[in-house]
N, CA, C and O of each residue as an XYZ file, in Angstrom:
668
protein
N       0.822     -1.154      0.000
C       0.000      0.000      0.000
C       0.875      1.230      0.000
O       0.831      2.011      0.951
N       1.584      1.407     -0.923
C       2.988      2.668     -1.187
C       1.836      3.593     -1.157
O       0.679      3.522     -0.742
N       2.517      4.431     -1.706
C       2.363      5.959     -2.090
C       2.351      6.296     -3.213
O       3.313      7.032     -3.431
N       1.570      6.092     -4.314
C       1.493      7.181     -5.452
C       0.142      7.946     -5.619
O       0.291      8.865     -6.425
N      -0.686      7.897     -5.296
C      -2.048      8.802     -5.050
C      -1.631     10.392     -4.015
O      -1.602     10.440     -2.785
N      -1.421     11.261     -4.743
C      -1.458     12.248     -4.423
C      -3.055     12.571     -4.008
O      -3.206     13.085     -2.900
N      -4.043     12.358     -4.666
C      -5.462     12.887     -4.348
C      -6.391     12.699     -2.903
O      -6.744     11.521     -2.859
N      -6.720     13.188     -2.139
C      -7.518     12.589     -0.852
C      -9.058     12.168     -0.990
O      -9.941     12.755     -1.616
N      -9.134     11.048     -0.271
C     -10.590     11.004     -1.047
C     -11.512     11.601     -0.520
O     -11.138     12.615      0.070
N     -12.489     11.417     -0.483
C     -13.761     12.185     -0.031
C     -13.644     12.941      1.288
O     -12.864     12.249      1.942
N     -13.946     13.832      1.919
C     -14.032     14.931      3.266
C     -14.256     13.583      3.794
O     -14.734     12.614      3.207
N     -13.598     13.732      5.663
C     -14.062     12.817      6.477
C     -13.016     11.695      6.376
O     -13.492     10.569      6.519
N     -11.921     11.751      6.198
C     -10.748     10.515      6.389
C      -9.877     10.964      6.931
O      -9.633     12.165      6.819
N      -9.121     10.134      7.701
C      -7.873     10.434      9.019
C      -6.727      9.634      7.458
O      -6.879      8.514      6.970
N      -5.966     10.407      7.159
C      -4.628      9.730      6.220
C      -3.143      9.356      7.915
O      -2.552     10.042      8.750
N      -3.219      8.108      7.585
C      -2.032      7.586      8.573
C      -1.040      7.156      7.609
O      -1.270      6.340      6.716
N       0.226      7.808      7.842
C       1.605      7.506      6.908
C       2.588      7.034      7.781
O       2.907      7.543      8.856
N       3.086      5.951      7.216
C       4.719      5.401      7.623
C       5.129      5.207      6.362
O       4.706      4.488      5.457
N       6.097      6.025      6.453
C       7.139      5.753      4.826
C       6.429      5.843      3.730
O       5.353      6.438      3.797
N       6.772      5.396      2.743
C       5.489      5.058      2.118
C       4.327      4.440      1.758
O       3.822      4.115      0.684
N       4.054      4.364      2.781
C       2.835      3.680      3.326
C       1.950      4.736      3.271
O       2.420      5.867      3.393
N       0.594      4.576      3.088
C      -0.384      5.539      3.187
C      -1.828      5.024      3.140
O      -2.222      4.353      2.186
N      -2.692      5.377      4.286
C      -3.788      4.384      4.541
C      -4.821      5.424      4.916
O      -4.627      6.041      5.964
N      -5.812      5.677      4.250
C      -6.906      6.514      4.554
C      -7.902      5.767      5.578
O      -7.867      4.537      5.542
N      -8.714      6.333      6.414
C      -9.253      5.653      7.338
C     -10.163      6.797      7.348
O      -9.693      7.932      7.429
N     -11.657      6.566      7.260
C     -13.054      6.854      7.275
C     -13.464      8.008      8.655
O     -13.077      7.380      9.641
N     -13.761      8.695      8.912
C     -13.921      9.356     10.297
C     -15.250      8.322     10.768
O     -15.419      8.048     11.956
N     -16.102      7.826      9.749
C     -16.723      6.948     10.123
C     -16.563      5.982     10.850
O     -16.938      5.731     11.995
N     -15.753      5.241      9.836
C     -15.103      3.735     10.426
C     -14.603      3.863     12.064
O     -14.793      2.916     12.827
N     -14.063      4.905     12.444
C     -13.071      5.226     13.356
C     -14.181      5.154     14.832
O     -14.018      4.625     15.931
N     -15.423      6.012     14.198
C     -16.519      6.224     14.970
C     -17.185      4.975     15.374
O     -17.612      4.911     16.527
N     -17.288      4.259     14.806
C     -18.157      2.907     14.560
C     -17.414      2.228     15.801
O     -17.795      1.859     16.912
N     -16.127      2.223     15.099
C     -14.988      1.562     16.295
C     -14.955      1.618     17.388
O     -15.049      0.678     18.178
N     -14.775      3.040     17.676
C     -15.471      3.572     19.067
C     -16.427      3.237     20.074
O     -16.330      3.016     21.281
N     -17.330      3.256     19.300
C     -18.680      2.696     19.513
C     -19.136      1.467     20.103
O     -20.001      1.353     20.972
N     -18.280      0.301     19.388
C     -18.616     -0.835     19.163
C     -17.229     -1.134     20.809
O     -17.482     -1.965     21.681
N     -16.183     -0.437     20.831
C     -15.462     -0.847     21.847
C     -16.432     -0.407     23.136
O     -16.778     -1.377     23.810
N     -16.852      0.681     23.521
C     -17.540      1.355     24.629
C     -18.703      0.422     24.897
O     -19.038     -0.089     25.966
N     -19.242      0.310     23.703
C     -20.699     -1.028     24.064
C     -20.172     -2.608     24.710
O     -20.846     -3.300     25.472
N     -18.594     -2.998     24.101
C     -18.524     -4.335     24.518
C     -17.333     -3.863     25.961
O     -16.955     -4.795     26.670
N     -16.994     -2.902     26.179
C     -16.148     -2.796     27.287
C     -16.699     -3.734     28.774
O     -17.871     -4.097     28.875
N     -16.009     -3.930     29.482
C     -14.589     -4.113     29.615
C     -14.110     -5.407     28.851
O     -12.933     -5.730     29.014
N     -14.747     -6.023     28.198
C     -14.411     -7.336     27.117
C     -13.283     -6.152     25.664
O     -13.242     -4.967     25.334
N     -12.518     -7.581     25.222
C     -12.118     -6.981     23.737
C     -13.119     -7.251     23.096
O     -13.978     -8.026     23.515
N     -13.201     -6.360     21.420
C     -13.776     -7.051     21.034
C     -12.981     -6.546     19.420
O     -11.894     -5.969     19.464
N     -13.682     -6.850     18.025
C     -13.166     -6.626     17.031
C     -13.822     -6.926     15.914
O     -15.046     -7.060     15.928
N     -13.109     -7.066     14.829
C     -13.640     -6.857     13.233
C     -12.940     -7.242     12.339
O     -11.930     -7.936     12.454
N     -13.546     -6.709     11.097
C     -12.315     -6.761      9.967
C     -12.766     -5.611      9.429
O     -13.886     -5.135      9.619
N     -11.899     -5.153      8.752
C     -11.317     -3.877      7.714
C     -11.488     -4.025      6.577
O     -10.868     -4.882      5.947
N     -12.431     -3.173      5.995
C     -12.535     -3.329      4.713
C     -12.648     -1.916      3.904
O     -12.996     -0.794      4.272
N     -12.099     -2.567      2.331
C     -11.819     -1.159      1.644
C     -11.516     -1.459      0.781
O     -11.417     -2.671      0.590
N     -11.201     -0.566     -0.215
C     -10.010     -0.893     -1.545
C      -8.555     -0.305     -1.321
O      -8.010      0.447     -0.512
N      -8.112     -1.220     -2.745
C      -6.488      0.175     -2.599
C      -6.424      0.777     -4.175
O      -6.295      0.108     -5.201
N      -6.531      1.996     -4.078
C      -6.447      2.487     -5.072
C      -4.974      3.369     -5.269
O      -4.294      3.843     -4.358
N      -4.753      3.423     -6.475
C      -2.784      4.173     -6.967
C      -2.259      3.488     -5.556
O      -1.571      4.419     -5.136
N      -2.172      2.651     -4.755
C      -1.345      2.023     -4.033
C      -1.542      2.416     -2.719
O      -0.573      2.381     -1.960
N      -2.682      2.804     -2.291
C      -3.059      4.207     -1.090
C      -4.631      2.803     -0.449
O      -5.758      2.537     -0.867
N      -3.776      2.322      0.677
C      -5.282      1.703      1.465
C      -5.976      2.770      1.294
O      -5.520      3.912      1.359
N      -7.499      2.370      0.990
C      -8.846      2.994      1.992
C      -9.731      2.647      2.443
O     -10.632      2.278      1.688
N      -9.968      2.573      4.148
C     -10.506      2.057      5.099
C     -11.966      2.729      4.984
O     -12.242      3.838      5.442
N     -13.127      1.621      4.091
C     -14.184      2.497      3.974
C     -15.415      1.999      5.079
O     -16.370      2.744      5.294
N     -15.273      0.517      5.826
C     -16.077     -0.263      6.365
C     -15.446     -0.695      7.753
O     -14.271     -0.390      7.956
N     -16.139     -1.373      8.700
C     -15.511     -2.568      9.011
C     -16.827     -3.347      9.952
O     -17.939     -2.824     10.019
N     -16.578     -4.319     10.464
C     -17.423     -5.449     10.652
C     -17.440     -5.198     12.044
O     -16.469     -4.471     12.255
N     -18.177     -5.473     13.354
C     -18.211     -5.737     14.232
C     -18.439     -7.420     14.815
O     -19.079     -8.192     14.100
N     -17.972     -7.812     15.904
C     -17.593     -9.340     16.234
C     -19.209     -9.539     15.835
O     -20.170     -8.787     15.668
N     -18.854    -11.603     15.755
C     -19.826    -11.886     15.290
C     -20.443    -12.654     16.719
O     -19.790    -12.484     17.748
N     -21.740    -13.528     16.785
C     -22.189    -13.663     17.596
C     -21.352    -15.265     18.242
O     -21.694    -15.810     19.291
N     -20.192    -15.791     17.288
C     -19.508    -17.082     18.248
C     -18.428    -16.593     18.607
O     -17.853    -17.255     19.471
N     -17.710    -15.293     18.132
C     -16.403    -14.284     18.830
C     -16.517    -14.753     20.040
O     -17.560    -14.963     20.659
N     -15.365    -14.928     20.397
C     -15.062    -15.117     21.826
C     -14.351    -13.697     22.171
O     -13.511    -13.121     21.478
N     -14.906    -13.266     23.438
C     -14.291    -12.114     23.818
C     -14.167    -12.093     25.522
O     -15.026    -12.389     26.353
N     -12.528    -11.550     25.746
C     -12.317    -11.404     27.332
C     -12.046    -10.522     27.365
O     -12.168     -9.684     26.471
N     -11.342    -10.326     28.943
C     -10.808     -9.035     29.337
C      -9.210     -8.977     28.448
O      -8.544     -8.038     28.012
N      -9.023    -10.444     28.448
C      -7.744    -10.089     27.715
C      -7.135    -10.635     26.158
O      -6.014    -10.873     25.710
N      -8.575    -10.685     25.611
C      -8.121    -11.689     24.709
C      -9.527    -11.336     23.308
O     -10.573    -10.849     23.738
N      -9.432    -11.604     21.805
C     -10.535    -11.127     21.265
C     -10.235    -12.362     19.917
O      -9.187    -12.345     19.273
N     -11.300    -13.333     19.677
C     -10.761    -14.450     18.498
C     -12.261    -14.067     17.842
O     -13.323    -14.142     18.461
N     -12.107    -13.653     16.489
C     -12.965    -13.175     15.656
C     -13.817    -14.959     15.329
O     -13.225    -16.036     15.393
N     -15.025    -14.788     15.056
C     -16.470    -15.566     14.174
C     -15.761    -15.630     12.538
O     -16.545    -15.456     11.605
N     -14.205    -15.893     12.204
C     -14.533    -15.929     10.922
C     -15.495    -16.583      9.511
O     -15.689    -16.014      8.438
N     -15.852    -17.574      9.828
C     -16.930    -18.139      9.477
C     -18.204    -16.958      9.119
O     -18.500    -16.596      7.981
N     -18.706    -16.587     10.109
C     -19.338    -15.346      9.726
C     -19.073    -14.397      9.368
O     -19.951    -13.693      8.870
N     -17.309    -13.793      9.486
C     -17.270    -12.609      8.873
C     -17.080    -13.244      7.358
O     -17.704    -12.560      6.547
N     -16.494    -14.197      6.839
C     -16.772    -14.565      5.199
C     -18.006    -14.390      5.278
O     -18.317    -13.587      4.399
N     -19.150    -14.805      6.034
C     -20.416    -15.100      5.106
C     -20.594    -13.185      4.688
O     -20.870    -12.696      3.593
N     -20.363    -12.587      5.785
C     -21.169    -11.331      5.719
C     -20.172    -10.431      4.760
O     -20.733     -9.440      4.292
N     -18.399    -10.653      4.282
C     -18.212     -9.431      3.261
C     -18.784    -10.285      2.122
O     -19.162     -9.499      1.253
N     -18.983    -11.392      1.796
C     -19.420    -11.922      0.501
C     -20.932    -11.627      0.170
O     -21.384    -11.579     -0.974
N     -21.713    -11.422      1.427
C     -22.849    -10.573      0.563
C     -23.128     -9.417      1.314
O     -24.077     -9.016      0.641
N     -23.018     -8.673      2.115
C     -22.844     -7.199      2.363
C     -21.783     -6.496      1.887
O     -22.022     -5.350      1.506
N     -20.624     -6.919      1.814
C     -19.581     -5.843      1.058
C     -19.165     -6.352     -0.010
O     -17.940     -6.231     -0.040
N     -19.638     -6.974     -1.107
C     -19.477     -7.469     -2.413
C     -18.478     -7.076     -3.036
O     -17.671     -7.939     -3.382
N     -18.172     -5.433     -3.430
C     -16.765     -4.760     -3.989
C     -15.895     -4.182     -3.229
O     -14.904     -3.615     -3.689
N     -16.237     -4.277     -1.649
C     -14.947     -4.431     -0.627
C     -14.535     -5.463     -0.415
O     -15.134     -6.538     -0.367
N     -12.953     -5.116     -0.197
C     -11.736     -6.168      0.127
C     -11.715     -6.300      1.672
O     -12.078     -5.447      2.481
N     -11.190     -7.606      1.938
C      -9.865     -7.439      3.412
C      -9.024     -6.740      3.211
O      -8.384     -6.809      2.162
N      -8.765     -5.840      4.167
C      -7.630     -5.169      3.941
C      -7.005     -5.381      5.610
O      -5.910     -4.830      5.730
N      -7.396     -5.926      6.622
C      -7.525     -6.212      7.715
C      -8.098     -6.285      8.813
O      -9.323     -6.190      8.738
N      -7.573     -6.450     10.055
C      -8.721     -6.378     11.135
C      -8.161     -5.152     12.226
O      -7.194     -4.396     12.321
N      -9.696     -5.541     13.141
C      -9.319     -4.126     14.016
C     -10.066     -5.030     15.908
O     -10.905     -5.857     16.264
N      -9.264     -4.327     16.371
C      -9.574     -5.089     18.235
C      -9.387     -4.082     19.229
O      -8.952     -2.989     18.868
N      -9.648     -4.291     20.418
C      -9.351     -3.076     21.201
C      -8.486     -4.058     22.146
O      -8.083     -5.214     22.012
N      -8.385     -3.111     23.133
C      -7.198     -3.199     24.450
C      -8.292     -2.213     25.682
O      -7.920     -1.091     26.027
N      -9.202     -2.631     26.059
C      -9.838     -1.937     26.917
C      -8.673     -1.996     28.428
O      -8.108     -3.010     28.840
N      -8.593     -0.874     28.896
C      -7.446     -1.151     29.892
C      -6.350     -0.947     29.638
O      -6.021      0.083     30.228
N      -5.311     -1.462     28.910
C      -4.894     -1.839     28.468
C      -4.036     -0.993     27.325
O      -4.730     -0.347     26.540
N      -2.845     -0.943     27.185
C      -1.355     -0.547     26.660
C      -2.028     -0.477     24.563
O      -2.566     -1.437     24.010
N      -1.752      0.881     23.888
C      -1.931      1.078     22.719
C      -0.902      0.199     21.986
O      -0.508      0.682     20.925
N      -0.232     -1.355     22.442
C       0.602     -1.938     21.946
C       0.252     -3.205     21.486
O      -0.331     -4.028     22.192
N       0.745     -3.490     19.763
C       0.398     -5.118     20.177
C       1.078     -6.369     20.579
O       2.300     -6.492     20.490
N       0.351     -7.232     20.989
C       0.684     -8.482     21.930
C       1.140     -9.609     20.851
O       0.715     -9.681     19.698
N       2.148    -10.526     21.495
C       2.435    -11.087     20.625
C       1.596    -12.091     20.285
O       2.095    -12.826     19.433
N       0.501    -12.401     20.634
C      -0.817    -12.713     20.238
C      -1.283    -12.346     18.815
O      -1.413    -13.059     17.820
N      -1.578    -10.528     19.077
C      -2.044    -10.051     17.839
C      -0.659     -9.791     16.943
O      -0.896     -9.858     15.737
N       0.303     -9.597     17.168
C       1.592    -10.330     15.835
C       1.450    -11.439     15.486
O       1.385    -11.547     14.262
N       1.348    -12.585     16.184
C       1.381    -13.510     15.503
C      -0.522    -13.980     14.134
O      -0.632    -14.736     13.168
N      -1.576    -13.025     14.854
C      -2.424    -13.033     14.141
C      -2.636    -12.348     12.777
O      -3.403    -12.644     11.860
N      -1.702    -11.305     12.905
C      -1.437    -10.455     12.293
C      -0.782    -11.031     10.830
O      -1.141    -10.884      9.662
N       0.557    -11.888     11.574
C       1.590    -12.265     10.421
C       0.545    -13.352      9.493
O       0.505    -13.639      8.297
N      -0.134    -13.714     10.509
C      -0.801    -15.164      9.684
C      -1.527    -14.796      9.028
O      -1.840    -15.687      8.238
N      -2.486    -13.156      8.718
C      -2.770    -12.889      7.673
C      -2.344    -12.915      6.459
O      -3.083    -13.362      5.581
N      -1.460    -12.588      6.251
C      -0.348    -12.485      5.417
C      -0.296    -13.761      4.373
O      -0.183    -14.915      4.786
N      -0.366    -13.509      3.329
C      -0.565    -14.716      1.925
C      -0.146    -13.972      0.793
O      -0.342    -12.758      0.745
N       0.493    -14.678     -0.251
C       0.907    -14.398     -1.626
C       0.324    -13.570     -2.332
O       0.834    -12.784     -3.130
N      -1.384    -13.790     -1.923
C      -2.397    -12.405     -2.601
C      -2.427    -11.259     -2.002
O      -2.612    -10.178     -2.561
N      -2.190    -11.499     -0.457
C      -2.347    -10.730      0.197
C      -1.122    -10.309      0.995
O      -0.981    -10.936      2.045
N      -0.300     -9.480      0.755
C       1.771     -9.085      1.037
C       1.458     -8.111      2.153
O       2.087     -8.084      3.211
N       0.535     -7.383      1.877
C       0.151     -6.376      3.145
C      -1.313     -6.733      3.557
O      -2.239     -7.024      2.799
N      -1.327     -6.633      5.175
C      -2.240     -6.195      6.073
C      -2.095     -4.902      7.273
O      -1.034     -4.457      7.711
N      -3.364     -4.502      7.609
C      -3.828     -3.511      8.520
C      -3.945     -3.773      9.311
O      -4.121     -4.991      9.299
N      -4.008     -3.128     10.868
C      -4.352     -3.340     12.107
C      -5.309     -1.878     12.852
O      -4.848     -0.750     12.673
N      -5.985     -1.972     13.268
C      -6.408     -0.928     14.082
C      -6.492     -1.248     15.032
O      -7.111     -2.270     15.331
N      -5.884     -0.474     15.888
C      -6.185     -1.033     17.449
C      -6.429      0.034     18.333
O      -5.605      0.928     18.522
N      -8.094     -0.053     19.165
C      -8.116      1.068     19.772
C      -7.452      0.455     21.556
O      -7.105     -0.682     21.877
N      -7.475      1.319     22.124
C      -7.093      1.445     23.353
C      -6.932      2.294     24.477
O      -5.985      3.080     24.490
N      -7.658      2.244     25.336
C      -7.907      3.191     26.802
C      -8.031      3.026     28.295
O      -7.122      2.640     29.029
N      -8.975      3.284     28.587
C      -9.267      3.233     29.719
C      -9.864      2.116     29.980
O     -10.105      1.655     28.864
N     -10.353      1.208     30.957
C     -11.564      0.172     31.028
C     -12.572     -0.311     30.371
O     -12.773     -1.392     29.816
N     -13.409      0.996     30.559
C     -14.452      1.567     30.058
C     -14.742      2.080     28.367
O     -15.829      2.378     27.872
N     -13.558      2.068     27.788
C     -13.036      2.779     26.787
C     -13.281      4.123     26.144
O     -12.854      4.440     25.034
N     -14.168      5.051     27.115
C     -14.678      6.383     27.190
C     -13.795      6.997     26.250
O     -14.348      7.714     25.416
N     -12.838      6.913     26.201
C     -11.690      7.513     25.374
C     -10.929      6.730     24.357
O      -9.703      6.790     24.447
N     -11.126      6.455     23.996
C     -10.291      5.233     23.332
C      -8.586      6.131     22.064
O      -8.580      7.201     21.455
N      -7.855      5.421     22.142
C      -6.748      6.362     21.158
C      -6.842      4.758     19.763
O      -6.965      3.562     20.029
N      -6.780      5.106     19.036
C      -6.974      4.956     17.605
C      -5.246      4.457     17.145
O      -4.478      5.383     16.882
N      -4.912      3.559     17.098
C      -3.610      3.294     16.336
C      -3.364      2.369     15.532
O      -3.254      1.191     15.872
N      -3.220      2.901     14.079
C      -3.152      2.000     12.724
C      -1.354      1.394     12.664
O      -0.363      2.063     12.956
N      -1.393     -0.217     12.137
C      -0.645     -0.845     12.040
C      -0.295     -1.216     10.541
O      -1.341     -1.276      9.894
N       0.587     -1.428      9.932
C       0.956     -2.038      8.934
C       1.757     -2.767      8.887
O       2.752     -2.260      9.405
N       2.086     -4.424      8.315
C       2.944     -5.395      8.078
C       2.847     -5.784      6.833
O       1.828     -6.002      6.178
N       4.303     -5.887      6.434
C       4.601     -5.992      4.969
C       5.111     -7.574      4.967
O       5.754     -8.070      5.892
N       4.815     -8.089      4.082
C       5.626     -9.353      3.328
C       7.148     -9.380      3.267
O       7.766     -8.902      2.315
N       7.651     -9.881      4.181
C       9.519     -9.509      3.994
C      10.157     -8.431      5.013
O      11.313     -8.141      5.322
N       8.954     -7.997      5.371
C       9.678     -7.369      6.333
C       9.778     -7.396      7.671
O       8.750     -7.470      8.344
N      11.163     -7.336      8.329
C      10.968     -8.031      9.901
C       9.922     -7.440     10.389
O       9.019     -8.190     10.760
N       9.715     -5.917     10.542
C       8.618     -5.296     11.941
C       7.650     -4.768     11.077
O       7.523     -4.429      9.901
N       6.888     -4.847     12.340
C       5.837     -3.117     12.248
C       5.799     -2.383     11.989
O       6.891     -1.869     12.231
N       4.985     -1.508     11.388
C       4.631     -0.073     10.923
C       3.789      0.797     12.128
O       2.620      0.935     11.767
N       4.002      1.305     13.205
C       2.981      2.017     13.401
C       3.021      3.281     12.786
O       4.076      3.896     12.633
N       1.531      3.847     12.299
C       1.177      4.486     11.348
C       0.772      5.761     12.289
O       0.157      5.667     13.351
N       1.249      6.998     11.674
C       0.710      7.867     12.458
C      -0.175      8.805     11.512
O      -0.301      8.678     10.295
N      -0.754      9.762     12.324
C      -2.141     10.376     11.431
C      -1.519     11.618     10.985
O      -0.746     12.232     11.721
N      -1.853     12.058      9.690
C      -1.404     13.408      9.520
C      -2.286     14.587      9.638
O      -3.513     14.498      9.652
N      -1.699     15.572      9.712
C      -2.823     16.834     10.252
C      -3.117     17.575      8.965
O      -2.266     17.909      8.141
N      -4.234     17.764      8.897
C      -4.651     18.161      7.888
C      -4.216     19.383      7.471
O      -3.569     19.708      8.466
N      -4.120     20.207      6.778
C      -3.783     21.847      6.243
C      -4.515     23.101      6.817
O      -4.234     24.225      6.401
């Protein structure tokens, strides 16, 4: 997901850059996220990420909330994939995976080698890059801070992605 799209897309996206990396993210999506952490607090809980990539530029236009066999703890969040296939194959038809997203209620804006190792195992020949969102706060998640991840194919680490400020 480089960098050649100079253009921003529509009003209402947070752009997070590492290198050339560049990942638009929805003020929506972000909201939803929010949302969906504060309702399942003090449990994790999570999703998947969905979007296209266009000139080489993620964009985070969707994402899924857990499904109803998700297992979710205080310290721990294993997605319903079963249901999230059923639901992008007929609710998001011309959205992609582009990755998933979990919180850390409590809990350190860092990920665990849990979610690395879930992370890496995304990772397939079609698929060289994945996303991470991970919110994280307080208990309660009243506040939650927002931090986008990227892992490349070949490459030892992490990307954390930071947001740029608009003009």
């Amino acid at each position: 997901m480089s960098a050649t799209c100079a253009t921003a897309p529509a009003p209402g996206a947070v752009l997070y850059v590492s290198g050339p990396y560049r990942v638009w993210v929805r003020r929506a999506v972000l909201a939803k996220a929010q949302r969906l952490a504060r309702v399942r607090a003090p449990l994790e809980t999570g999703g998947l990420l969905l979007g296209q990539v266009v000139d080489g530029e993620a964009h985070v236009l969707a994402l899924t909330g857990p499904g109803r066999r998700a297992l979710r703890s205080r310290l721990g969040f294993e997605a319903d994939r079963a249901r999230d296939n059923r639901l992008v194959a007929r609710v998001h038809p011309r959205l992609h995976y582009l990755g998933d997203w979990h919180t850390h209620p409590g809990g350190p804006a860092v990920l665990s080698a849990t979610d690395v190792a879930s992370i890496r195992g995304a990772l397939t020949t079609a698929r060289p890059e994945v996303l991470h969102l991970l919110l994280a706060g307080p208990a309660d998640m009243a506040s939650p801070v927002a931090s986008v991840f990227t892992v490349v194919g070949g490459e030892s680490s992490f990307r954390r992605m930071t947001p740029e400020v608009a003009p």
